[in-house]
N, C-alpha and C positions, 0 to 999 in steps of 0.2 A: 543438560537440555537434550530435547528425544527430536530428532530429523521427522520432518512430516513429509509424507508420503502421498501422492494420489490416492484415493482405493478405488480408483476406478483403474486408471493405467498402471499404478505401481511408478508413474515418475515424482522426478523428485523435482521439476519445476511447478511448486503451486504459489501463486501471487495472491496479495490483498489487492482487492482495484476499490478505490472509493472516489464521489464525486466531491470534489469540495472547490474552497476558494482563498488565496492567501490575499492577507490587506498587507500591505507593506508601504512605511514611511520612508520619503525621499528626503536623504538629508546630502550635505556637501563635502567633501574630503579636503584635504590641507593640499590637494593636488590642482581643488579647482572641478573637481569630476564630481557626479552624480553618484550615490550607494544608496542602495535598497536595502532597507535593514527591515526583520520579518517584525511584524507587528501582531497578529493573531493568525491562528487558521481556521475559518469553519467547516463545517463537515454535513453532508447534506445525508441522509438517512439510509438512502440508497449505496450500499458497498455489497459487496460479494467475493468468494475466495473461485479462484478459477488455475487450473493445470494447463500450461503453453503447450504443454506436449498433446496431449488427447480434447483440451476444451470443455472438460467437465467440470459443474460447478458444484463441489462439496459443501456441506452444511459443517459448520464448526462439531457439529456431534461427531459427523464420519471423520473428521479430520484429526479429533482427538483418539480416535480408534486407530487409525491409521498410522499414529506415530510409534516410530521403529528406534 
Protein backbone atom coordinates (compact mmCIF):
# COMPACT_ATOMS: atom_id res chain seq x y z
CA UNK A 1 0.00 0.00 0.00
CA UNK A 2 1.44 3.75 -1.01
CA UNK A 3 0.92 6.67 2.04
CA UNK A 4 -1.23 9.56 0.59
CA UNK A 5 -0.14 12.65 0.85
CA UNK A 6 -1.56 16.21 0.72
CA UNK A 7 -0.47 17.89 -2.67
CA UNK A 8 -1.19 20.82 -1.43
CA UNK A 9 0.68 20.75 2.03
CA UNK A 10 2.67 17.73 1.60
CA UNK A 11 1.02 16.47 5.02
CA UNK A 12 0.24 13.35 5.87
CA UNK A 13 -3.02 14.04 7.80
CA UNK A 14 -5.87 13.68 5.04
CA UNK A 15 -9.42 12.33 6.13
CA UNK A 16 -12.60 10.86 4.34
CA UNK A 17 -15.45 13.11 5.98
CA UNK A 18 -18.96 11.83 4.77
CA UNK A 19 -22.52 12.56 5.94
CA UNK A 20 -24.47 9.61 6.87
CA UNK A 21 -26.61 7.81 9.39
CA UNK A 22 -26.53 4.48 11.40
CA UNK A 23 -30.00 2.43 12.19
CA UNK A 24 -29.05 0.28 14.91
CA UNK A 25 -31.33 -2.48 16.76
CA UNK A 26 -31.89 -2.33 20.43
CA UNK A 27 -31.80 -5.57 21.76
CA UNK A 28 -31.27 -6.98 25.87
CA UNK A 29 -28.10 -8.64 27.40
CA UNK A 30 -28.21 -11.56 29.95
CA UNK A 31 -27.22 -8.48 32.28
CA UNK A 32 -30.52 -6.97 32.01
CA UNK A 33 -28.71 -3.92 30.05
CA UNK A 34 -29.54 -2.31 26.74
CA UNK A 35 -26.94 -3.09 23.44
CA UNK A 36 -27.05 -1.39 20.26
CA UNK A 37 -26.18 -3.77 17.66
CA UNK A 38 -25.30 -2.00 13.99
CA UNK A 39 -28.13 -2.81 11.72
CA UNK A 40 -27.25 -0.62 8.27
CA UNK A 41 -25.43 2.40 7.53
CA UNK A 42 -26.67 4.96 4.93
CA UNK A 43 -24.55 7.37 3.26
CA UNK A 44 -25.72 10.45 1.96
CA UNK A 45 -23.91 11.68 -1.45
CA UNK A 46 -22.16 14.44 -0.02
CA UNK A 47 -18.38 13.16 1.26
CA UNK A 48 -15.17 14.90 0.49
CA UNK A 49 -11.36 14.07 1.40
CA UNK A 50 -9.79 17.12 3.41
CA UNK A 51 -6.06 17.60 4.98
CA UNK A 52 -6.27 18.69 9.11
CA UNK A 53 -3.12 20.09 8.63
CA UNK A 54 -3.62 23.01 5.72
CA UNK A 55 -7.73 22.41 5.01
CA UNK A 56 -7.49 21.62 1.51
CA UNK A 57 -9.84 19.60 -0.15
CA UNK A 58 -8.19 17.07 -2.76
CA UNK A 59 -10.10 15.39 -5.55
CA UNK A 60 -9.56 11.51 -5.49
CA UNK A 61 -7.45 12.32 -8.86
CA UNK A 62 -4.75 14.65 -6.93
CA UNK A 63 -4.84 12.11 -4.20
CA UNK A 64 -3.94 9.22 -6.26
CA UNK A 65 -1.08 11.40 -7.76
CA UNK A 66 0.04 12.22 -4.54
CA UNK A 67 0.73 8.90 -3.12
CA UNK A 68 4.27 8.27 -2.08
Amino acid sequence: MKQIICPNCKGQDVHHYTDAYVVRAPVVKDDGSIELLDDRTNEYDDWFFECFDCGYRPTEDELLSAAI
